[in-house]
C-alpha positions in Angstrom: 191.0 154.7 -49.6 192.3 157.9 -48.3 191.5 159.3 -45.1 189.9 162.6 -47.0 188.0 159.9 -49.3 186.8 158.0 -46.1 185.9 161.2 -44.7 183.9 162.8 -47.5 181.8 159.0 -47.7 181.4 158.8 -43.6 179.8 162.4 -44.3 177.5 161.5 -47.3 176.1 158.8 -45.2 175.2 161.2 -42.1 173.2 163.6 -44.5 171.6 160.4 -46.2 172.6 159.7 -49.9 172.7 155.9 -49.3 169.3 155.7 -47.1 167.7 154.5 -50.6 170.0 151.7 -51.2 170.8 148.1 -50.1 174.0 147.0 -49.0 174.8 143.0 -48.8 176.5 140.8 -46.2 178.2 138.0 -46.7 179.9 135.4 -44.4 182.3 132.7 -44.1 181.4 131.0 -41.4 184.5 128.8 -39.0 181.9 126.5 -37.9 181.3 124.3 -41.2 183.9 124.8 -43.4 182.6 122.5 -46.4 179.6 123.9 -46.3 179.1 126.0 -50.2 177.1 128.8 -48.6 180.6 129.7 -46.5 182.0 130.4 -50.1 182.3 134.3 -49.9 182.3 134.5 -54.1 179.4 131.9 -54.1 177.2 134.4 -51.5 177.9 137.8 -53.2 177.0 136.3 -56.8 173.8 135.2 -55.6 173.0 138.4 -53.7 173.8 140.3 -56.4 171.7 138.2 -58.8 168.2 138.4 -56.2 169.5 142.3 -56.1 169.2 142.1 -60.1 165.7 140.3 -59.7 163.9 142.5 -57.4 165.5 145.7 -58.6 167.1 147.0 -55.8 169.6 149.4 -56.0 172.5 148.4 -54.3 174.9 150.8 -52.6 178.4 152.1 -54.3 180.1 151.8 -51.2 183.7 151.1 -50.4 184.8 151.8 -47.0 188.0 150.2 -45.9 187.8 147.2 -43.1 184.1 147.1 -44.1 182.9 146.6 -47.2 184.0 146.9 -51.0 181.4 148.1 -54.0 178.8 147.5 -51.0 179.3 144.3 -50.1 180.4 143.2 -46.8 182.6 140.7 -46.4 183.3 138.8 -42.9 185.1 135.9 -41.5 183.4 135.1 -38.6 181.5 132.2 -36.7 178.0 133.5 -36.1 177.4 130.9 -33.5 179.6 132.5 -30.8 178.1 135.1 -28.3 179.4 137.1 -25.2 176.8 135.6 -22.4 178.4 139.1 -20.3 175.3 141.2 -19.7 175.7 145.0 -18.3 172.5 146.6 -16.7 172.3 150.3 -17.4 170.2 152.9 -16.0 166.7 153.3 -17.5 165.9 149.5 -17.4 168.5 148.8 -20.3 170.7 145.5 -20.7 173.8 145.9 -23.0 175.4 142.8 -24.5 178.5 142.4 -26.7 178.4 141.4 -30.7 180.9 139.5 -31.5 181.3 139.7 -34.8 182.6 143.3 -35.5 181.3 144.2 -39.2 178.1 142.9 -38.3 178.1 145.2 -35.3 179.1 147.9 -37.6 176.3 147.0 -40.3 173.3 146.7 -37.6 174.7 150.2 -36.5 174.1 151.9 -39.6 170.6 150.2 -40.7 169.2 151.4 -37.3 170.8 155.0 -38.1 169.1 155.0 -41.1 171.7 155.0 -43.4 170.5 152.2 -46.2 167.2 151.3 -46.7 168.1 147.9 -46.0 170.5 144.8 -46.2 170.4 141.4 -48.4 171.5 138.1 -46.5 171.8 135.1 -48.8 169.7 132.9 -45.7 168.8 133.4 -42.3 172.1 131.2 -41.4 174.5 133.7 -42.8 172.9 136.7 -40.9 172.9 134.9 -37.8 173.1 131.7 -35.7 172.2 132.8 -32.4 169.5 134.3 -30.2 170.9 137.8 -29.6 172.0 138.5 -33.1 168.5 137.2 -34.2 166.8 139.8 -31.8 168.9 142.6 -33.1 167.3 141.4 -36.4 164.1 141.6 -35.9 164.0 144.8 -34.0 165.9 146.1 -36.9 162.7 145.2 -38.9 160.2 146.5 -36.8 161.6 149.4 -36.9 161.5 149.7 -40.6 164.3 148.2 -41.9 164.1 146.3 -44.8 165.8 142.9 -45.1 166.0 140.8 -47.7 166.9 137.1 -48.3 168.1 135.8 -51.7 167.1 132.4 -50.4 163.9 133.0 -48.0 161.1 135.2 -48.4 159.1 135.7 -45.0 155.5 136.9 -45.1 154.7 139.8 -43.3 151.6 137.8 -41.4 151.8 134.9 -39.1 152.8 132.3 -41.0 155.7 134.2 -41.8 156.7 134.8 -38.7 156.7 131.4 -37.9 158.8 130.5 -40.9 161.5 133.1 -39.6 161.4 131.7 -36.3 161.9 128.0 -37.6 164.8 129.3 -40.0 166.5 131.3 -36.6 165.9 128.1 -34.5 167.5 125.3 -37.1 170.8 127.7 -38.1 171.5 127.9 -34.1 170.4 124.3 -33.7 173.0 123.4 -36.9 175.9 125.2 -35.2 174.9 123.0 -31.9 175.0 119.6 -33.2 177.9 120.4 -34.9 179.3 122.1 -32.2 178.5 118.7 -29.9 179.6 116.2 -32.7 183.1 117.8 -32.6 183.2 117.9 -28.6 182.4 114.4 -28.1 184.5 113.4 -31.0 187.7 115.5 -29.4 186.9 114.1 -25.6 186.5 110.2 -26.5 190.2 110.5 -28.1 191.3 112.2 -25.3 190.4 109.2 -23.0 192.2 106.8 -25.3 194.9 109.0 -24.8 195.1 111.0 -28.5 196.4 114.4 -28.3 193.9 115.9 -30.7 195.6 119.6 -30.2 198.9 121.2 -31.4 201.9 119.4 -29.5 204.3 121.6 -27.6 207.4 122.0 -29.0 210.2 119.3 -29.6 208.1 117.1 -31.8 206.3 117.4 -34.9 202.7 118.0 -35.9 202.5 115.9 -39.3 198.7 116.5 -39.5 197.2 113.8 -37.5 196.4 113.6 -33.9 197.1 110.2 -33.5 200.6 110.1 -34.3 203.5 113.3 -32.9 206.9 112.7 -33.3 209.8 113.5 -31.8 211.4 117.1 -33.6 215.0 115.6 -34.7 216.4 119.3 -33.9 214.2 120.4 -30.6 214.0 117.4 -28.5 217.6 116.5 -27.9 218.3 119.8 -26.9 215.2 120.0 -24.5 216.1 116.5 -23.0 219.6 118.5 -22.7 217.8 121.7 -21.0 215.7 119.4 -18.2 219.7 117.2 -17.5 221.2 121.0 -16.9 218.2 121.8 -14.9 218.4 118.7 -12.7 222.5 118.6 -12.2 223.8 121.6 -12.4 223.1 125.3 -10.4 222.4 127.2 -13.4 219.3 130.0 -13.9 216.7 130.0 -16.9 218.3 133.0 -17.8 220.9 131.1 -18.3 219.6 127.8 -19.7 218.0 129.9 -22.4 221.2 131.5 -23.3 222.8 128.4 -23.5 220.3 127.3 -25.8 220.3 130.4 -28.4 224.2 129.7 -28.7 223.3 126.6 -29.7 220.9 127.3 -32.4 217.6 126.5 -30.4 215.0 128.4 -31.6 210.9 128.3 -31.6 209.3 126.6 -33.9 207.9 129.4 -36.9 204.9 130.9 -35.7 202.2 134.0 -37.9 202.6 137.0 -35.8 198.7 138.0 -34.8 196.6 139.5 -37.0 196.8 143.5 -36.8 192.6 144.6 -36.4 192.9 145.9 -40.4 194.2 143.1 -41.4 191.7 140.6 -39.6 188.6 143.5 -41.3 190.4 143.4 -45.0 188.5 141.6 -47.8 190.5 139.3 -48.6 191.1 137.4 -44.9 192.7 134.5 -46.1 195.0 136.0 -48.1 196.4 138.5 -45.5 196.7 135.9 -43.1 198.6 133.9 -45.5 201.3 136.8 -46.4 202.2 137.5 -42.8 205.4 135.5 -42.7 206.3 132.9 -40.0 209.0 133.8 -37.9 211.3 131.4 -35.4 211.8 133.4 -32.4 214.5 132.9 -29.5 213.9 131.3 -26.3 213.1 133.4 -23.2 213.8 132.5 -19.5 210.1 132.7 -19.1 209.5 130.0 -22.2 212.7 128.0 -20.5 210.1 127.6 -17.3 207.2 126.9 -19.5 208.9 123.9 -21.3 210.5 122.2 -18.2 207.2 122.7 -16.3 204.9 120.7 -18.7 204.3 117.0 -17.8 203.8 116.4 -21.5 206.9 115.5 -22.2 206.9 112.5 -19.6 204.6 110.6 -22.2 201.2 111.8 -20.7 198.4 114.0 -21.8 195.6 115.8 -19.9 192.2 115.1 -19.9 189.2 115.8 -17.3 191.6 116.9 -15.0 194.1 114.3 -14.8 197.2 113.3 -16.3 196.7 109.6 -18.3 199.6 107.6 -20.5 199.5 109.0 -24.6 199.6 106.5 -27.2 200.3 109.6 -29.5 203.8 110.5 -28.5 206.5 109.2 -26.7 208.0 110.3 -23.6 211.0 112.9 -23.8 212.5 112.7 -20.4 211.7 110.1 -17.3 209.2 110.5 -14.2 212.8 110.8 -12.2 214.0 113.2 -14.2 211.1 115.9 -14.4 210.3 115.3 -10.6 214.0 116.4 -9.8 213.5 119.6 -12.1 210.3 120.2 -10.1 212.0 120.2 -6.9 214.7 122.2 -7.9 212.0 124.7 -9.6 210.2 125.2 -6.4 213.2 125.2 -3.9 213.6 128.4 -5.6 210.3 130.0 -5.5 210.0 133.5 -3.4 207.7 135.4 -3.1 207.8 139.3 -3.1 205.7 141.0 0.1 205.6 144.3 0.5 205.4 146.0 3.7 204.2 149.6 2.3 202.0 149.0 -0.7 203.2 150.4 -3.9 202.2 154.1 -4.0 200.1 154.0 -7.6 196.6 155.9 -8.4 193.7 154.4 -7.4 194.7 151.4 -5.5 191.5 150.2 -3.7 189.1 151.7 -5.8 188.2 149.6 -8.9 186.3 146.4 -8.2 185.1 143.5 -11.0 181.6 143.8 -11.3 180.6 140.3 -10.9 183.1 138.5 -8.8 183.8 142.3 -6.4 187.5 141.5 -6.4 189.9 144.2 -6.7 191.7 145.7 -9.7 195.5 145.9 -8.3 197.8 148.2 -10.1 201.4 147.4 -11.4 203.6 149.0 -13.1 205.0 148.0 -16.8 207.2 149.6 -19.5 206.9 153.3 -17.0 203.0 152.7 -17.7 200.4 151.6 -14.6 198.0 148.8 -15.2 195.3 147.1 -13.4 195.2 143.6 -13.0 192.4 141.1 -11.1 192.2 137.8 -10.4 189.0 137.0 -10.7 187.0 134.1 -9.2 187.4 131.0 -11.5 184.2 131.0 -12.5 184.1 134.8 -12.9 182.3 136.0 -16.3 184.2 138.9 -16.3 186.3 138.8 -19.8 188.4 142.5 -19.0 191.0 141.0 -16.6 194.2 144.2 -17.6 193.3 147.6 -18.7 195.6 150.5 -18.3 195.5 153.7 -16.1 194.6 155.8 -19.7 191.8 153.6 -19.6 190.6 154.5 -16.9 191.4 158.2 -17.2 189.3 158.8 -20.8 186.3 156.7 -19.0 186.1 159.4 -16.3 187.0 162.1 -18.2 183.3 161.7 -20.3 181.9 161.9 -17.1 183.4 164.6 -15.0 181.7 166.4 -17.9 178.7 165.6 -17.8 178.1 165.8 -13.7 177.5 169.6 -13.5 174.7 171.4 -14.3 174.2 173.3 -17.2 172.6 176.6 -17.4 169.2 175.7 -18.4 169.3 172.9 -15.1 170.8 175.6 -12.7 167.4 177.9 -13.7 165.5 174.7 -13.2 166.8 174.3 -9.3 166.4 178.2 -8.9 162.5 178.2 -10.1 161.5 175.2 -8.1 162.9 176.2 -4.9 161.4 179.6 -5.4 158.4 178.0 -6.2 158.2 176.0 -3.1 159.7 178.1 -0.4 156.3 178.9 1.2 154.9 175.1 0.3 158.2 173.7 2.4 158.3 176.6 5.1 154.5 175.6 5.8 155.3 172.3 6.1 158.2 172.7 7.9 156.9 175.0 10.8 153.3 172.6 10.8 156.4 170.0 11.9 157.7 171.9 14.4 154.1 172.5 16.3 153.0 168.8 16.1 156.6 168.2 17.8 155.7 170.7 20.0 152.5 169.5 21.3 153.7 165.7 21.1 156.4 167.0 24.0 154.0 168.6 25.9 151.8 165.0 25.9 154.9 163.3 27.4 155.9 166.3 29.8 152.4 165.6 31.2 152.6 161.7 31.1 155.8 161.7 33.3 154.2 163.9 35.7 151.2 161.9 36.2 153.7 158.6 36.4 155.7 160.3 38.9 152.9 162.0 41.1 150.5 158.5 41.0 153.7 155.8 40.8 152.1 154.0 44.2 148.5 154.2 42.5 149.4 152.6 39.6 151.7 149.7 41.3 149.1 148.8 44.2 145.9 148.6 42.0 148.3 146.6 39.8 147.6 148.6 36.1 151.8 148.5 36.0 154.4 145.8 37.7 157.5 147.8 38.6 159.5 146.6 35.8 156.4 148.0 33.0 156.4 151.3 34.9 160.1 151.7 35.0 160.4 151.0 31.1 157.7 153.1 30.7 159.3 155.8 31.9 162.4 155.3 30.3 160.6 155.0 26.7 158.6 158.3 27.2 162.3 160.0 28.3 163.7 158.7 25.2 160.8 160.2 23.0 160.9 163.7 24.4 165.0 163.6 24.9 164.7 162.9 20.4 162.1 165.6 20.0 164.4 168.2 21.9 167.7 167.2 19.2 165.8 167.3 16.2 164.6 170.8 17.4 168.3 171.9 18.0 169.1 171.0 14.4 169.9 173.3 12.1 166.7 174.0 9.8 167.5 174.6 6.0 165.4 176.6 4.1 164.8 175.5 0.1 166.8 178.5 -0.9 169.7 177.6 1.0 169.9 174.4 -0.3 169.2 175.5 -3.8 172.4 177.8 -3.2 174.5 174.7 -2.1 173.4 172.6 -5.2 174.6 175.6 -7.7 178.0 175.9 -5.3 178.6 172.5 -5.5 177.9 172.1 -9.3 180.6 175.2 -9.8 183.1 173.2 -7.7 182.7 170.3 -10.4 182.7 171.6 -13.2 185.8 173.4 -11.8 187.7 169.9 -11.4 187.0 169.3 -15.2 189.9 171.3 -16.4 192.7 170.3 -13.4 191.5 166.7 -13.8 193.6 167.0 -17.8 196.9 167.3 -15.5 199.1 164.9 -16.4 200.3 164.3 -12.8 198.7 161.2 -11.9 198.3 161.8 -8.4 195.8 164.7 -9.3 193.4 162.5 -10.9 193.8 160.4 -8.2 192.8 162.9 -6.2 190.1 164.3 -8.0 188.4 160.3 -8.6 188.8 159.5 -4.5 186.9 162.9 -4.1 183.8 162.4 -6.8 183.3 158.7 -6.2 183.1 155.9 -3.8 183.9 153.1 -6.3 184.6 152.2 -9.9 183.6 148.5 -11.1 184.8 146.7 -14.6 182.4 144.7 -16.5 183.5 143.5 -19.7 184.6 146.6 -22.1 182.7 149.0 -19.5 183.0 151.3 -16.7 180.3 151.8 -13.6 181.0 154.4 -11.5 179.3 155.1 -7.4 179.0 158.9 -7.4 179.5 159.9 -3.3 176.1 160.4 -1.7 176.2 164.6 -1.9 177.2 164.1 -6.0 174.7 160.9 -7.1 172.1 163.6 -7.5 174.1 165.7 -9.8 174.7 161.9 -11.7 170.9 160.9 -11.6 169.4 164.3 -11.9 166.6 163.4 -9.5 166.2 167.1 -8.4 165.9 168.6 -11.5 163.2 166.0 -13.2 161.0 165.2 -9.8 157.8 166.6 -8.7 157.8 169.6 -7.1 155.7 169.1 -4.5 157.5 165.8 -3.6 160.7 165.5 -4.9 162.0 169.3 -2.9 161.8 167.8 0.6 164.7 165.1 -0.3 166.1 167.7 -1.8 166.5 170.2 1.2 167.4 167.1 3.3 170.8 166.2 1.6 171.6 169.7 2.3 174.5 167.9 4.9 175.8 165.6 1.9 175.8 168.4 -0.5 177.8 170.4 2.1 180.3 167.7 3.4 180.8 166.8 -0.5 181.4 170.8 -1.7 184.1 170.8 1.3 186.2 167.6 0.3 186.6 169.2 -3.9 187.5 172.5 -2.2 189.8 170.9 -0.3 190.8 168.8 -3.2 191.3 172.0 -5.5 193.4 173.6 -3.1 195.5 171.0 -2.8 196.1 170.2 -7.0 196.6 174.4 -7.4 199.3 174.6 -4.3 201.2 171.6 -6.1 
């Protein structure tokens, strides 16, 4: 499909000529393979047969990496889940879905874009719990889904036939799931290699029984010799190796995102052709690190004897490479850190460790190493990253015109409200002071009084009187503070609010250190989660980011208001300062 033809069908299903229709999914699932229900023909016949049945007009829809003459076509487990959760603002939790055109699908049904969508069995819509609530809320909210193999009642009974249906496709996937795990870890401790062995021997299908590679392994027993005897680099080893025909064994390039989305899976996975690629100093490292080719395996931990492969070199001969390996370990220490933007400013959000940037191909990364049991999955991102996050909200912190006439009208509205208040303040604080002027006068004209018919001991009168100094000494500062009238601060929010939306244009520089700039000045800190962003506005900008003074009460919410007149001050000063510094560069 063209991109005009994609076009023209992404615009017919905005303005609704599909919201009568049904579209059907289908899936192969990874986790039972022999299972006929994974058969992808087998699924859309029989959804297109209940379709037939029950009338329902299915959808003419083809939309590359989607779905063809409406049906949707995936290769995917629907057991797996992301267990990251990212709480929002506004009580909301976000959660990843794995499985991409399902994503897509659920998108569009609660768009209202089909009427609905036909499942063959609950099992092929979903096998877990967070899938199966998207579901459900999908239904609620009026769309309709069929199954070719279940129908559900719309009372109680039927609700509790869905729920047994949700709870035995997850609890399929988990006995299988634990069959297959204990299977894999018994043969482990009898010493089977039940994965794919490393290169230098031969995968002939079974895991009880790997080879040596007649080509690969004497020239790897040749590599660990060189290693051990002679002084000679990786670099070096590796060349040595490519001039002597040593190469990888053939390996499928990944899959490119279309082709993992097309139709026909399978098939483009099968036409991407394997390719034998050169050994790399790096892959000489890997290879004469790995203990696997002393005749051991490891499992739980540990490293135990094989009974599926031979060994390749001695225990004498790889514990010699190992101490040559480290004798020549160094580590790089810099004593000025690398001058790159944002350095100290992005944080995990679960673990709190720092994002450090590098540099790689003349483009900066971020990189963390995140506690070992971090859940954080989003361990590199680039600086562009980064930059188009911020960007979207940069935007959206100043005010618009409708918000700005908001501020205006509520300060106006309050000024006498808040100037009442403010001066009934002032004359409690006024008569509190006289109180304790009064109090140290009668301490200090009756001190002998009050010790001899023993209402104090010295030590109560002396605190006394240093408590009742304290008191009036606070009352006299906060009287010598600046008082800010509502208008004022109403003036500051609007100057502020200009000052940002000022930074929107300058932050699109393509100097780095601008942006840098501009970020250090708006927030305090930037935190990863997964595939988003969280940002800490600084204290004189989170109410621009939360909009507190715009949507609050006005007899309440003003008060806070005027008093982060100091924040919204100290905040306009760093982006003018910020500004002047981006314009005189």
């Amino acid at each position: 499909m063209t991109e005009k033809n994609e076009a023209q069908t992404l615009k017919a299903l905005n303005a609704g000529a599909f919201r009568n229709q049904y579209i059907i999914y289908t899936r192969k699932s990874t986790d039972d393979a022999d299972n006929q229900k994974n058969s992808i023909k087998y699924q859309r016949d029989e959804n297109q047969r209940f379709a037939q049945r029950s009338n329902l007009p299915v959808v003419a829809l083809t939309l590359e990496g989607f779905c063809t003459a409406g049906v949707v076509s995936e290769h995917h487990s629907g057991f797996k889940e992301d267990p990251t959760l990212i709480f929002g603002k506004d009580n909301t939790v976000q959660y990843r879905v794995e499985r991409p055109k399902f994503h897509r699908l659920v998108h569009w049904l609660g768009s209202g874009y089909f009427k609905g969508a036909i499942f063959l069995c609950w099992d092929r819509a979903s096998r877990n719990k967070a899938d199966d609530t998207i579901l459900r809320k999908l239904m609620k909210g009026g769309s309709d889904i069929r199954f070719a193999f279940a129908q559900y009642d719309k009372t109680s009974s039927g609700e509790l036939h869905m729920d047994i249906d949700g709870m035995f496709s997850e609890h399929y996937s988990r006995v299988t799931r634990e069959k297959v795990t204990l299977v894999m870890r018994e043969k482990l401790r009898q010493g089977v290699w039940v994965y794919k062995a490393p290169v230098g021997y031969l995968n002939t299908g079974t895991s009880e029984r790997k080879p040596f590679d007649p080509e690969r392994a004497p020239i790897l027993r040749q590599l660990f010799e060189k290693m051990a005897n002679e002084d000679v680099s990786l670099a070096a080893l590796a060349r040595w190796a490519n001039s002597i025909g040593f190469c990888m064994p053939p390996m499928r390039r990944r899959r490119t995102l279309a082709e993992f989305l097309s139709e026909d899976g399978d098939e483009a996975r099968l036409s991407i052709v394997p390719v034998s690629r050169p050994l790399t100093a790096n892959g000489v490292h890997q290879l004469l690190t790995n203990r696997f080719y002393t005749g051991r395996i490891l499992t739980e931990g540990k490293w135990i004897s094989s009974s599926s492969h031979e060994a390749l070199v001695s225990d004498e001969l790889f514990e010699r490479v190992q101490r040559k390996l480290r004798s020549r370990r160094q580590s790089a220490h810099y004593e000025i850190a690398l001058d790159l933007p944002l350095r100290g400013m992005i944080r995990c959000g679960l673990c709190r460790r720092l994002y450090t940037p590098y540099t790689q191909k003349n483009s900066t990364y971020y990189g963390a190493r995140c506690h070992p049991h971090c859940g954080n999955l989003k361990k590199n991102f680039s600086f562009a990253y980064v930059v188009n996050q911020i960007r979207q909200v940069l935007a959206q912190l100043s005010l618009t015109a409708t918000e700005v006439a908001t501020v205006e009208a509520r300060a106006a509205s309050n000024i006498d409200l808040f100037d009442q208040s403010r001066q009934e303040a002032l004359e409690i604080a006024e008569r509190r002071k006289k109180k304790i002027r009064e109090d140290l006068c009668y301490v200090a004209a009756n001190r002998l009084t009050l010790l001899t018919t023993g209402a104090y001991t010295p030590e109560a009168l002396v605190a006394e009187s240093e408590k009742l100094d304290e008191e009036l000494k606070a009352l006299t500062e906060a009287e010598k503070a600046p008082s800010v009238s509502a208008a004022e601060a109403a003036r500051e929010v609007q100057t502020l609010s200009e000052l940002l939306k000022k930074l929107v244009p300058l932050y699109d520089s393509p100097v780095p250190e601008h942006k840098d700039r501009i970020v250090r000045a708006v927030f305090s800190e930037l935190t990863v989660t997964g595939y988003s962003l969280q940002y800490q506005c600084k204290m004189g900008i989170r109410f621009f980011d939360q909009r507190s003074f715009v949507v609050g009460a006005p007899t309440t919410r003003l008060p806070e208001f005027v008093s982060q007149y100091d924040t919204f001050c100290e905040s306009a000063n760093e982006i003018r300062d910020c500004i002047a510094d981006i314009e005189h560069d």
